[in-house]
BASE-144406 format. One line per 10 residues: number of its first residue (from 1); their letters; for each residue z, x, y of N, C-alpha, C. Coordinates in steps of 0.1 Angstrom, whole numbers. Last residue first. Layout:
N
NUM> a> Z X Y Z X Y Z X Y  ...
//
This chain:
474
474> xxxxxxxxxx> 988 -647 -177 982 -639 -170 978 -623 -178  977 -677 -197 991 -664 -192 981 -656 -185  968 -703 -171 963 -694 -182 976 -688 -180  991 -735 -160 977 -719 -155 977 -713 -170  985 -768 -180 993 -755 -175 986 -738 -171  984 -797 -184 978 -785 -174 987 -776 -172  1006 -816 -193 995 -809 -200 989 -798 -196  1019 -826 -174 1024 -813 -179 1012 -808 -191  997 -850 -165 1001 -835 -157 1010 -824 -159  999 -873 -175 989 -863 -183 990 -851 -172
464> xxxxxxxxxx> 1014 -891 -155 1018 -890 -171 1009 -876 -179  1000 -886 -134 1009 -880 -131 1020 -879 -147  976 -896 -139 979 -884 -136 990 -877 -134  985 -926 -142 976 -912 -153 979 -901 -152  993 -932 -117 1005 -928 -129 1000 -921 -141  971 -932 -101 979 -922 -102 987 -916 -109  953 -951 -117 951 -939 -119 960 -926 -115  972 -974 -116 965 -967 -125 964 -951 -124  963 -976 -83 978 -972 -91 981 -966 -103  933 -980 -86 942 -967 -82 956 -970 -88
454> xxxxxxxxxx> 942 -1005 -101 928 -996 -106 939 -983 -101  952 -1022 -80 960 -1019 -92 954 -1009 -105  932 -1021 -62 945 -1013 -60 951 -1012 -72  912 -1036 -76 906 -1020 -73 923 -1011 -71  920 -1060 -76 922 -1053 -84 917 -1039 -88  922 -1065 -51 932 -1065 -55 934 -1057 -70  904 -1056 -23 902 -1061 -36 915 -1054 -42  897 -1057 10 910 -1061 6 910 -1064 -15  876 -1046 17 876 -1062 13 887 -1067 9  869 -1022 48 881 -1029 33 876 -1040 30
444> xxxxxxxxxx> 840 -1021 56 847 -1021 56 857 -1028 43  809 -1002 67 819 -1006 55 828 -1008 62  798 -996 88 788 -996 78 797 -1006 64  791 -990 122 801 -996 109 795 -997 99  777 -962 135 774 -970 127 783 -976 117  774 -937 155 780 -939 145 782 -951 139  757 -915 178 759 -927 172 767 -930 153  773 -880 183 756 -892 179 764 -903 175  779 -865 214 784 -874 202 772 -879 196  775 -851 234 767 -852 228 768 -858 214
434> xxxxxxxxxx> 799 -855 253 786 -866 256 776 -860 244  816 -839 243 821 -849 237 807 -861 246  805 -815 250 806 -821 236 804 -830 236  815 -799 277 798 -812 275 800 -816 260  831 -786 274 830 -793 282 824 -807 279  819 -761 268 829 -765 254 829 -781 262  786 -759 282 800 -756 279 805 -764 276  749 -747 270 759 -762 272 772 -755 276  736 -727 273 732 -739 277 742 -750 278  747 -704 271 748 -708 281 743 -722 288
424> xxxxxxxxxx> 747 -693 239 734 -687 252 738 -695 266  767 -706 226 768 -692 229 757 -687 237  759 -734 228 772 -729 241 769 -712 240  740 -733 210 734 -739 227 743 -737 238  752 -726 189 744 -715 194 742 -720 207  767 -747 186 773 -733 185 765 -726 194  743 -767 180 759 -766 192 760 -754 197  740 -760 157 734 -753 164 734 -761 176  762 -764 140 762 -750 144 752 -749 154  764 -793 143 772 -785 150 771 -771 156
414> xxxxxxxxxx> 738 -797 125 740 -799 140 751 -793 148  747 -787 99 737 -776 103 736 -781 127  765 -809 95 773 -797 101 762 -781 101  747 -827 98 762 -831 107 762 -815 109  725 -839 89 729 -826 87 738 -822 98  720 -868 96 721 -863 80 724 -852 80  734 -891 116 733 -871 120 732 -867 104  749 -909 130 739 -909 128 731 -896 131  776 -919 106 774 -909 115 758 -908 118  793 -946 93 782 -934 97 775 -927 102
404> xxxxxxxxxx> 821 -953 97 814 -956 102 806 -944 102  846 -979 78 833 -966 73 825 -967 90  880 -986 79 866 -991 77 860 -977 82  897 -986 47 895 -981 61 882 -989 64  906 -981 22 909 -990 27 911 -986 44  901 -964 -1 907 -962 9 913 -972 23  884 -984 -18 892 -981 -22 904 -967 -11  867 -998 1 873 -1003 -2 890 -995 -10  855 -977 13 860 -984 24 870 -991 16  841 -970 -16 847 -960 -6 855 -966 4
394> xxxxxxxxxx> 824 -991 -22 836 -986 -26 846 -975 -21  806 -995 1 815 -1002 -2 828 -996 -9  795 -970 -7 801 -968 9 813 -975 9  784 -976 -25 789 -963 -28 802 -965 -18  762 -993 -19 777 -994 -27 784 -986 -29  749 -977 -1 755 -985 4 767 -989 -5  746 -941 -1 742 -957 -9 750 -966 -2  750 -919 9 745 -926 18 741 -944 10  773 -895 2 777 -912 8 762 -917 16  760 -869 4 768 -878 -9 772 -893 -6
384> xxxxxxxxxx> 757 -859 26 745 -862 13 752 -873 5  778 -867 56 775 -856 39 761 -863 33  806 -882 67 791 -878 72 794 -872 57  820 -913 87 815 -909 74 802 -897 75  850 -915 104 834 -913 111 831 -907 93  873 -940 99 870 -932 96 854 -926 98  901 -957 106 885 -959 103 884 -945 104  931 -956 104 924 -969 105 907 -968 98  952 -936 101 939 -935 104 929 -947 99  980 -920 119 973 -936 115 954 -932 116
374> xxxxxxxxxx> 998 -888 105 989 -899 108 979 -911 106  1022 -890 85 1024 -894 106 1015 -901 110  1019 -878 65 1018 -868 73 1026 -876 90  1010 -901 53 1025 -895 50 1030 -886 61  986 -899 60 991 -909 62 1004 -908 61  976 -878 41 975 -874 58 986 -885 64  983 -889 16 993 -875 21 987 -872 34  963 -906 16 978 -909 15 985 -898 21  941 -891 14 939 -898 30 954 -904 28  945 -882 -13 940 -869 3 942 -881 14
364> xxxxxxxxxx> 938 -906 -26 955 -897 -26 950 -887 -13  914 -914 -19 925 -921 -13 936 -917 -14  900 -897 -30 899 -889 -17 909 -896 -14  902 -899 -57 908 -887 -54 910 -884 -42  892 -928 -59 904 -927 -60 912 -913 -56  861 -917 -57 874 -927 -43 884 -928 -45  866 -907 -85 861 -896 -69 867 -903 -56  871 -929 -99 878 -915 -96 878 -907 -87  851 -946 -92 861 -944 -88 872 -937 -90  826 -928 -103 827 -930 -87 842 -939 -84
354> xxxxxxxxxx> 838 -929 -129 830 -918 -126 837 -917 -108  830 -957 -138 844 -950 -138 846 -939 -130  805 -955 -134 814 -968 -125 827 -961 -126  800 -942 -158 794 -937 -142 801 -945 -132  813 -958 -184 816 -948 -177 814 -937 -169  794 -982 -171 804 -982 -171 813 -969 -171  771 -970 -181 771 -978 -170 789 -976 -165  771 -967 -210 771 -955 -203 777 -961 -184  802 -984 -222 788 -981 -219 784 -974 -209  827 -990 -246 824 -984 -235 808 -982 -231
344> xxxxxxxxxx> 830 -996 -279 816 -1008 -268 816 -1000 -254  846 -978 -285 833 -974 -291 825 -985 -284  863 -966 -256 864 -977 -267 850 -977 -269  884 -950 -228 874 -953 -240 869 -958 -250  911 -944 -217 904 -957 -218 892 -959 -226  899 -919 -195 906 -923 -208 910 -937 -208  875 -891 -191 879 -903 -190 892 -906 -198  888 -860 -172 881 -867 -185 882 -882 -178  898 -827 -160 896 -842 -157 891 -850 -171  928 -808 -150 915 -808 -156 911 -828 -158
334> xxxxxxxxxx> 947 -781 -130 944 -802 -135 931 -799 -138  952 -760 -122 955 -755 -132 946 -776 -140  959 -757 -93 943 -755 -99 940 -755 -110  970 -786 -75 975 -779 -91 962 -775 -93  978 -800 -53 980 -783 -54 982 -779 -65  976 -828 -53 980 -818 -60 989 -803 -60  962 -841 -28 977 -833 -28 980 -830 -42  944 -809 -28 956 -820 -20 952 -835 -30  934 -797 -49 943 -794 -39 947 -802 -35  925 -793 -88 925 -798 -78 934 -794 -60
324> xxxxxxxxxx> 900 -780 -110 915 -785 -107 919 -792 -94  874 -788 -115 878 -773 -109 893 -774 -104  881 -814 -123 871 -804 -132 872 -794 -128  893 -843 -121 899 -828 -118 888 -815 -125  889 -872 -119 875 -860 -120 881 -846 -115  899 -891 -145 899 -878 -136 891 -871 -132  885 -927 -149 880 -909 -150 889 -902 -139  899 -949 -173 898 -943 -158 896 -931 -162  899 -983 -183 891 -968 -184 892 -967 -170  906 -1010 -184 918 -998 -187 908 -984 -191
314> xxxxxxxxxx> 879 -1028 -186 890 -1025 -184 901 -1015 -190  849 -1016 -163 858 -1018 -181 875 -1017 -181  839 -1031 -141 847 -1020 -142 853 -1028 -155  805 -1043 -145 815 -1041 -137 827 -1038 -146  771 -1025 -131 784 -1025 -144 793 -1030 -135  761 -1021 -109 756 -1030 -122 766 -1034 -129  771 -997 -103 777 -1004 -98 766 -1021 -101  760 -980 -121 778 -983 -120 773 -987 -112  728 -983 -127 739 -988 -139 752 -988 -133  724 -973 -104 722 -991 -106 732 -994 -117
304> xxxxxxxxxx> 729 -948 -99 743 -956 -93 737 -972 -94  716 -939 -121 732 -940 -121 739 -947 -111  687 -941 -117 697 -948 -123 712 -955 -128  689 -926 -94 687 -938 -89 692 -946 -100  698 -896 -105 706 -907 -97 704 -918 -92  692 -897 -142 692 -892 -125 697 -902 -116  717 -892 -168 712 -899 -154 702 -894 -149  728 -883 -192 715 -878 -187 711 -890 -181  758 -882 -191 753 -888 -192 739 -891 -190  761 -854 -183 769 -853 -190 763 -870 -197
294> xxxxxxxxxx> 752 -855 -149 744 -847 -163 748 -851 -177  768 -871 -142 757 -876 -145 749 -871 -152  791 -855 -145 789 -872 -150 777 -874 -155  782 -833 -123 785 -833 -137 786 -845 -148  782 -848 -102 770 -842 -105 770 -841 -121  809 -860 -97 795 -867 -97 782 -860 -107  822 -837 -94 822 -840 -107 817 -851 -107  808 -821 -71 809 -813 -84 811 -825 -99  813 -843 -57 798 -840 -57 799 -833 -72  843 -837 -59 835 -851 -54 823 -850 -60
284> xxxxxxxxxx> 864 -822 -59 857 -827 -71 854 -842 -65  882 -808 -42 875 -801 -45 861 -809 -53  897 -823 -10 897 -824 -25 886 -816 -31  919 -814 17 910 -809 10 908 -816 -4  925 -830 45 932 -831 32 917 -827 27  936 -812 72 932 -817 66 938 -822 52  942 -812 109 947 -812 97 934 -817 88  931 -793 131 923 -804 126 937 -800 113  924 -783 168 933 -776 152 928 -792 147  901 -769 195 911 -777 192 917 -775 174
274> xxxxxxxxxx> 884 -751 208 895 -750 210 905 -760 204  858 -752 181 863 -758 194 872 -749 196  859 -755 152 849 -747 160 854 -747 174  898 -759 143 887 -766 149 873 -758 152  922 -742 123 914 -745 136 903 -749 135  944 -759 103 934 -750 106 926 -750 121  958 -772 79 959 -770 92 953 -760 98  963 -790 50 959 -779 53 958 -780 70  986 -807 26 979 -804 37 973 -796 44  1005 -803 6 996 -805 2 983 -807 16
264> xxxxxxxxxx> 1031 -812 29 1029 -810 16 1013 -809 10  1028 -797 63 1029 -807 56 1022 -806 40  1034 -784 97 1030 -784 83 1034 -793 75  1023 -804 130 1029 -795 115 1027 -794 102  993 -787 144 995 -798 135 1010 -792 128  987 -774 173 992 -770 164 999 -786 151  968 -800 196 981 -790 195 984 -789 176  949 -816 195 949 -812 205 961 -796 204  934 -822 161 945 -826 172 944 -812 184  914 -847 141 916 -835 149 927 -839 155
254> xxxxxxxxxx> 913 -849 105 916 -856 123 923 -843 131  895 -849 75 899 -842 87 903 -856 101  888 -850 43 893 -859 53 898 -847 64  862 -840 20 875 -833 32 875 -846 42  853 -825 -9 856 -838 -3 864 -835 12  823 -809 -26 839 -817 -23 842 -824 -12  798 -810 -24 800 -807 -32 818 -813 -33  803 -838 1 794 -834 -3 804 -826 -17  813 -858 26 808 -861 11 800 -854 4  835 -864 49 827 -854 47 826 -857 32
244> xxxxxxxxxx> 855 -883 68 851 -881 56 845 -875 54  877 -880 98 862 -875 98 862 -874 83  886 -887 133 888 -886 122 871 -885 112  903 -882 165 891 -887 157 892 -883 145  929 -870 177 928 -884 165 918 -889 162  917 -862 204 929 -860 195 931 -875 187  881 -857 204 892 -858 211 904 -863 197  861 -853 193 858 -846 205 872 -848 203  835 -858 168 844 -856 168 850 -850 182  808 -858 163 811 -862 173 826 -860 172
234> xxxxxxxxxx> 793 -842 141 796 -858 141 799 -859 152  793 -811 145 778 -821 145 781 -839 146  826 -812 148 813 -812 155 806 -821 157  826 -816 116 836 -820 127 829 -822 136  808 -795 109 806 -812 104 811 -820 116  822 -774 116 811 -774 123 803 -790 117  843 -779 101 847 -777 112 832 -777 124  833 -775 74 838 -780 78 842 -786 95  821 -753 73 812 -757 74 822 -774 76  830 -726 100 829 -727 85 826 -742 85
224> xxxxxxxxxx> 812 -714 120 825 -715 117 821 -723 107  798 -686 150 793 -697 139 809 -702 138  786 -672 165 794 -662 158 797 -676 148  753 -672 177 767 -671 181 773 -675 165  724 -653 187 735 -657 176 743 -658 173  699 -656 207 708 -649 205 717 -656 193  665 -633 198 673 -648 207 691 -644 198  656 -611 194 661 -606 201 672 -621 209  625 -623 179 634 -615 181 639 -611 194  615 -657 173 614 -651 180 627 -641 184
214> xxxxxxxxxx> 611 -663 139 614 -670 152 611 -657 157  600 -664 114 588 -669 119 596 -675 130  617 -647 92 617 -666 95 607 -668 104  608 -622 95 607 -630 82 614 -646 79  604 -617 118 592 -615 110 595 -625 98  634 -620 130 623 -624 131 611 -628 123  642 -595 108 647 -612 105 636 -619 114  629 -574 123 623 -580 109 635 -590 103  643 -580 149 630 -579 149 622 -581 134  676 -595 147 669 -586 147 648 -592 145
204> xxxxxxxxxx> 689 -617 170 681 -613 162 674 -603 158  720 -605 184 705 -612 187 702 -608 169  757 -613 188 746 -605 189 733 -613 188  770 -637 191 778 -624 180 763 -617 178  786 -653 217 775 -649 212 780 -634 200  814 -680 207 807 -667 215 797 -662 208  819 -703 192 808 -707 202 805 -694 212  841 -694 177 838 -697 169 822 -700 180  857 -666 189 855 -678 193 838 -683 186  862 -633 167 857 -639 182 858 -652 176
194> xxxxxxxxxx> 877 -608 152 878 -624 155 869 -623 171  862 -587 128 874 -590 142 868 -602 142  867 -589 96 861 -586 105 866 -586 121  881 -564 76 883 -575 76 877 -580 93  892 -544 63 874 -548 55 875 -558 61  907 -530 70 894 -526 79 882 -534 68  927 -529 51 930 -540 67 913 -541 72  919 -533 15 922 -521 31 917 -532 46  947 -544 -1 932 -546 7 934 -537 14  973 -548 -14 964 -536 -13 948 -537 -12
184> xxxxxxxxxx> 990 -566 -10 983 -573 -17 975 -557 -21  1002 -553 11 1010 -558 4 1002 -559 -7  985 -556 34 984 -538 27 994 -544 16  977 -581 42 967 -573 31 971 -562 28  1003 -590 52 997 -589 42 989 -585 29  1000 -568 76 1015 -566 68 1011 -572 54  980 -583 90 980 -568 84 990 -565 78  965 -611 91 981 -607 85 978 -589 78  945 -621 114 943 -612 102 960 -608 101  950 -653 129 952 -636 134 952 -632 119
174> xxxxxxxxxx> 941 -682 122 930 -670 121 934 -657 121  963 -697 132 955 -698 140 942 -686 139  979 -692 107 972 -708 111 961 -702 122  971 -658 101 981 -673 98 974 -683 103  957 -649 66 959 -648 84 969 -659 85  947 -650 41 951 -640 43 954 -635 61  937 -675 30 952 -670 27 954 -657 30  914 -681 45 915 -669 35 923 -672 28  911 -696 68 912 -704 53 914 -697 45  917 -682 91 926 -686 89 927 -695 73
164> xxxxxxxxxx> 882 -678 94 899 -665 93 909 -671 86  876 -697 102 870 -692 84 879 -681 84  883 -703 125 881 -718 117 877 -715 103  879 -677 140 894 -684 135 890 -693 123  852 -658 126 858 -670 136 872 -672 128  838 -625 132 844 -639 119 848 -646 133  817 -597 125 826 -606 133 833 -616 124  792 -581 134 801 -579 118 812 -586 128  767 -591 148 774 -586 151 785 -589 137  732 -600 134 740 -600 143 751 -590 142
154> xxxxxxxxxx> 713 -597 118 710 -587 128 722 -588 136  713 -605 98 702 -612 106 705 -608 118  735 -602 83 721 -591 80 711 -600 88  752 -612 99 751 -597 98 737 -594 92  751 -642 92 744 -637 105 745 -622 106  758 -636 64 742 -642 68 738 -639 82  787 -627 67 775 -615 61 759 -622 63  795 -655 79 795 -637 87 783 -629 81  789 -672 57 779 -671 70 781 -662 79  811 -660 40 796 -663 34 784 -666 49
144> xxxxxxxxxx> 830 -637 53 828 -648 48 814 -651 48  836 -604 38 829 -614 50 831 -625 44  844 -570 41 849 -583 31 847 -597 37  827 -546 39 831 -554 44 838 -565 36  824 -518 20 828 -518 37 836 -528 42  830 -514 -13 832 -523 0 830 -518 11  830 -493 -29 818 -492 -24 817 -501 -16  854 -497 -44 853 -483 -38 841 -482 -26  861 -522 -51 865 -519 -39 862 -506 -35  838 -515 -72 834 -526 -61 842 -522 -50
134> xxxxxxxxxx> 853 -503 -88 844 -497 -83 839 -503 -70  877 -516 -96 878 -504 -89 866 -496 -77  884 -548 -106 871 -543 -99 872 -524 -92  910 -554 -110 897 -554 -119 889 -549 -118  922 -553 -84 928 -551 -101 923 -548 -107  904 -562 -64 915 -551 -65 924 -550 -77  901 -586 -77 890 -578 -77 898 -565 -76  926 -601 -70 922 -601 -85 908 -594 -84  920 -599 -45 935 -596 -49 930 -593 -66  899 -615 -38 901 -601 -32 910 -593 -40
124> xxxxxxxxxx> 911 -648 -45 898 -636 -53 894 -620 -47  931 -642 -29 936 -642 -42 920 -636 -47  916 -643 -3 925 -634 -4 927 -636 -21  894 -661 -5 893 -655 -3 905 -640 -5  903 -688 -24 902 -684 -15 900 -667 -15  903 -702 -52 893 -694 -46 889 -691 -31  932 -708 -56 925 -693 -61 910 -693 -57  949 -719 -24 941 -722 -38 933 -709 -44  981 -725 -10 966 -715 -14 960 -717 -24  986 -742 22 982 -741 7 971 -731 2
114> xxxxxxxxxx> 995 -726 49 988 -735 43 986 -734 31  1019 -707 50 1018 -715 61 1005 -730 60  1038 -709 26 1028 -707 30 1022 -711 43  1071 -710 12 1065 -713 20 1052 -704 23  1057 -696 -20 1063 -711 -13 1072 -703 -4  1039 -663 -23 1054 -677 -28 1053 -686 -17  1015 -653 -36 1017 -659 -20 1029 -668 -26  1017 -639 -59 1016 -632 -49 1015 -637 -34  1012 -659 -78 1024 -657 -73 1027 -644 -63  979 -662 -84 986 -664 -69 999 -664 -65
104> xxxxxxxxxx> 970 -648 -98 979 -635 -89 980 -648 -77  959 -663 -122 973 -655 -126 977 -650 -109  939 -676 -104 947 -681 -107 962 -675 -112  915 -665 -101 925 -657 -96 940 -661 -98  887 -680 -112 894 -666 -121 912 -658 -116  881 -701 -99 894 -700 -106 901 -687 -115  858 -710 -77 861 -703 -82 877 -701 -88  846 -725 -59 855 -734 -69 860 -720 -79  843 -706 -35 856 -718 -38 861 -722 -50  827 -677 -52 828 -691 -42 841 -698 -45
94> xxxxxxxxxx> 817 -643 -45 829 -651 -54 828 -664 -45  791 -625 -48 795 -636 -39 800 -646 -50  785 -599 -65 783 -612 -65 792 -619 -59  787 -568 -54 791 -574 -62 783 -590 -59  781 -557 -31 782 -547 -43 784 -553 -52  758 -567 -8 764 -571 -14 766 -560 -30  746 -548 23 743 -550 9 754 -557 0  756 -542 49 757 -556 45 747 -560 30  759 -516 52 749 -525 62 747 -534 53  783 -509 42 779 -510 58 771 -517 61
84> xxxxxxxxxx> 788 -533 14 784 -516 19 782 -518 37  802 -564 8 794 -555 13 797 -541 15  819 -589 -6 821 -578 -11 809 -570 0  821 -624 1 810 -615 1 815 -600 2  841 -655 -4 838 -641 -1 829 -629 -5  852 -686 3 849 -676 -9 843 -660 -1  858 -700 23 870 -699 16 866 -684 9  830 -726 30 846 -716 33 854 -714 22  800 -724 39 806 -728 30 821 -718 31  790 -722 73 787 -716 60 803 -723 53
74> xxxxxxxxxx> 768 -724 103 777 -725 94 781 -726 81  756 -711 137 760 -708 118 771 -721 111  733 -709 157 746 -706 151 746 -709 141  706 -689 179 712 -705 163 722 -700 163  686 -702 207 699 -697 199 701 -699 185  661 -711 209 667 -700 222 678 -695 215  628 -724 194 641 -718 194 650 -708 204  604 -727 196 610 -729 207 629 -723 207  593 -715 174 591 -706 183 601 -711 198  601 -738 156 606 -726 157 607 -714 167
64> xxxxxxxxxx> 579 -759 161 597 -759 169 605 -747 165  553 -743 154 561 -749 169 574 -750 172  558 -743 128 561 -734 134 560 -733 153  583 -764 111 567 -767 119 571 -750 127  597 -756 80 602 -757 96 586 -754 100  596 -739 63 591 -751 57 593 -759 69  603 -713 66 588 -717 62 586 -726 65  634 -717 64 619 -716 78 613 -717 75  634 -721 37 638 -729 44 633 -729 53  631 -692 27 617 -711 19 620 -719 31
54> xxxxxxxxxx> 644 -678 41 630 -679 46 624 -689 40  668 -687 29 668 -688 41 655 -686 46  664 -681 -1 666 -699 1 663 -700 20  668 -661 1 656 -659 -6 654 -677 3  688 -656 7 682 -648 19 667 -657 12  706 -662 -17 704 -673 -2 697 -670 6  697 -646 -35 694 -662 -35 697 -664 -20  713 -622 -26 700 -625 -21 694 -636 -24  740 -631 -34 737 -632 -20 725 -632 -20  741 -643 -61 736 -634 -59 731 -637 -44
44> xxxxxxxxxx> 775 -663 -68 756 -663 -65 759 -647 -59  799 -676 -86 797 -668 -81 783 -670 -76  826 -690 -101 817 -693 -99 812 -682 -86  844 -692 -134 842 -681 -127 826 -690 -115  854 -709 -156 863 -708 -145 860 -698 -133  838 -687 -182 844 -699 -176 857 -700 -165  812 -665 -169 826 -670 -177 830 -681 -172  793 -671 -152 792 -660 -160 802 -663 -175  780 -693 -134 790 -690 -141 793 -683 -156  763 -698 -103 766 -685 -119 779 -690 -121
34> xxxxxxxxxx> 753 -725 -83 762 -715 -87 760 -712 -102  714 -729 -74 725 -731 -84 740 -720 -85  702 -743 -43 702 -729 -54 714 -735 -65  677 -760 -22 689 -760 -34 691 -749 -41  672 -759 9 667 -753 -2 677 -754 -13  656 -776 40 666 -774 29 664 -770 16  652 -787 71 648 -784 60 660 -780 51  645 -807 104 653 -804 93 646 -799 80  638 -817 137 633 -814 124 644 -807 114  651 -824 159 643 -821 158 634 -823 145
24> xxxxxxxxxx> 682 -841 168 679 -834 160 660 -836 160  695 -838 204 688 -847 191 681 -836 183  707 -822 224 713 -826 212 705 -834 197  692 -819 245 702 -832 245 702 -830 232  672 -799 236 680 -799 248 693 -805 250  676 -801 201 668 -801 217 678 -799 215  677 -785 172 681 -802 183 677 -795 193  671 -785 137 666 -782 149 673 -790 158  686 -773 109 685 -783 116 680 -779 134  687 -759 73 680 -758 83 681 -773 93
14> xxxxxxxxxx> 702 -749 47 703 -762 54 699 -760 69  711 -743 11 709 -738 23 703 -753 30  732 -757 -13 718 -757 -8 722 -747 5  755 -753 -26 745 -759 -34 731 -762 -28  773 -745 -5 775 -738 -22 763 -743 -25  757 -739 26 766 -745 18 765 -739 3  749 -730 56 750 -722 41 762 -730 31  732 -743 78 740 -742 73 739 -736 58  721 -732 109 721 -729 100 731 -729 87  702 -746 139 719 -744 132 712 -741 117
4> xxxx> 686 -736 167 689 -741 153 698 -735 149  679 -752 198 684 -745 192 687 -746 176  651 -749 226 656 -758 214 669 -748 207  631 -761 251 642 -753 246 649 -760 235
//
């Protein structure tokens, strides 16, 4: 018996198998590119991912497929899929980094119950209901990106708290704000009912079967956003485990047993579990890695010999604000560069600059959790994006934690397919915390003195070049 998790992230799809006990089986994965039609617009054609969801079975041994008894889900948060009844997309699947909504977010005033950023779900709904007449005419559904994947895979038209509640359009614990959406003028009914992120949300249909090569009719629980099913896949079980995630963006998480309070630039959300996780969101890890390197025609074995080959030029520092930023900012409006540049700068050096920007952006996110109350000494490390070793160093270093690796490369395709091993009956919420995987010190602080006075640097950059940024007129 086996179960598979399915994760739907912004930059790949993400196939993971685990037994009985939790160990992972076998793994696949498909890269697709976000559209950007216009600038500040990021979008995909939902059937890329349907397209990305059968290369990815394919590419799964057809033995451990057929063992399969459940899968669950988990999918990239925040952005939103426009559907007809039966789950045709009328439009292009609006994503996170998305910034077109920017003019309507004075339509959520200070106090919020969590920070809104424009590519959440509610503001990109809000600025389609302005613009879009036709689209809202031909909506049925308004889903999050792994609701509409497990609906046209036959399951049940549903959502979880852990992707309710990221909208800006519910409160902390997921409840859909009907007083809101008629305010904003969404119709209430595009919005899916809530089940528990590990209940069953229907079977397989018979030609989704045919066209992943599993067996119709297994069951498919109701999934949770891709964060929170990382949380999970890592072991995350009890009040104050803690959790780095390194992929297109950035997310420090620690879970808690009870309702987190609110806090500046912090996000508070529910857990896959029964349990709430504060976080600190950063958007521009992977996104403005990726871009560096293009921008300096790397590939990546090069790039990370030349930075951390190189050592750090003095008085050059890169913002990597490129889709603006959230915690603690909360400015979508911050844009990034180097500065410090000087005609001997070399490419080496500004890729070195590059990756401490990105550890400098997560160490302000792990400042404002730490402002928050909480003590977070070490940290469980999981994502694509952290597995160099110098990388790691700098990372421990410039947060100044120690690192411990999670021994799980698809943390949050493992979680969901958790998900599915509680929503068929195999496991209860109970048994998690023994399916923990191993986690590995890997880094720790070196205590470097001049990496701090590096970040200090870079805060007061930011904070000297931040009336520059100002939103578009609307």
């Amino acid at each position: 018996m086996s179960f598979l998790g399915i994760d739907l992230g912004t930059g790949s799809l993400k196939f993971a198998i685990i037994d009985d006990e939790g160990r992972e089986q076998c793994a696949s994965s498909v890269a697709y590119a976000i559209d950007t039609p216009q600038p500040g617009w990021a979008e995909i054609d939902p059937t890329v991912w349907w397209r990305a969801l059968c290369e990815a079975a394919a590419r799964l041994p057809e033995a451990r497929r057929s063992a399969v008894r459940a899968i669950g889900f988990s999918g990239q948060m925040h952005g939103v899929v426009l559907s007809d009844a039966q789950g045709n997309a009328v439009r292009p699947a609006m994503l996170w980094p998305d910034t077109r909504a920017l003019p309507v977010l004075d339509a959520w005033p200070a106090p919020q119950p969590n920070p809104v950023a424009p590519g959440m779900a509610g503001p990109l709904l809000r600025w389609v209901a302005l613009h879009e007449p036709r689209s809202v005419q031909a909506a049925r559904w308004a889903l999050q990106p792994k609701d509409w994947l497990r609906f046209k895979l036959g399951g049940a038209v549903a959502t979880d708290p852990s992707d309710a509640c990221a909208t800006a359009l519910a409160d902390p614990a997921g409840v859909w704000d009907r007083a809101l959406s008629e305010r904003l003028g969404l119709p209430h009914d595009w919005f899916a009912p809530l089940a528990p992120s590990y209940a069953a949300g229907g079977t397989l249909s018979g030609e989704a079967a045919r066209a992943l090569g599993l067996r119709a009719g297994i069951v498919l629980a109701t999934g949770a956003g891709d964060t929170p099913c990382a949380a999970l896949g890592s072991g995350l079980a009890s009040d104050g485990d803690a959790l780095l995630t390194t992929g297109t963006g950035g997310q420090i998480l620690v879970l808690a047993t009870q309702e987190p309070d609110a806090a500046p630039g912090l996000h508070r959300y529910r857990a896959a579990t029964d349990h709430w996780y504060r976080m600190a969101a950063m958007q521009n890890v992977g996104v403005a890695l990726e871009a560096v390197r293009g921008w300096l025609s790397y590939d990546w074995r090069d790039a990370y010999r030349d930075a951390f080959e190189s050592d750090a030029a003095p008085g050059l520092t890169f913002l990597p604000y490129l889709t603006g930023e959230r915690t603690p900012w909360l400015n979508p409006a911050a844009r990034g560069g180097w500065l410090g540049l000087a005609l001997g700068t070399s490419r080496g050096a500004m890729m070195r600059a590059a990756f401490e920007g990105v550890a400098f952006s997560l160490r302000a996110g792990l400042d404002a959790i730490r402002r928050s109350g909480a003590r977070v000494p070490a940290l469980r490390l999981a994502g694509g994006g952290s597995v160099d070793a110098r990388w790691r160093q700098l990372l421990a270093d410039a947060l100044e934690v120690e690192l411990h690796a999670v021994d799980c490369p698809n943390a949050a395709a493992r979680g969901a397919a958790m998900l599915g091993g509680i929503a068929c009956g195999h496991w209860q919420a109970g048994d998690l915390a023994t399916l923990a995987p191993v986690a590995t010190r890997v880094a720790g602080p070196l205590g470097n003195a001049e990496l701090a006075q590096r970040y200090a640097r870079f805060i007061d950059l930011y904070e000297r070049v931040e009336p520059w940024f100002a939103p578009p007129p609307a």
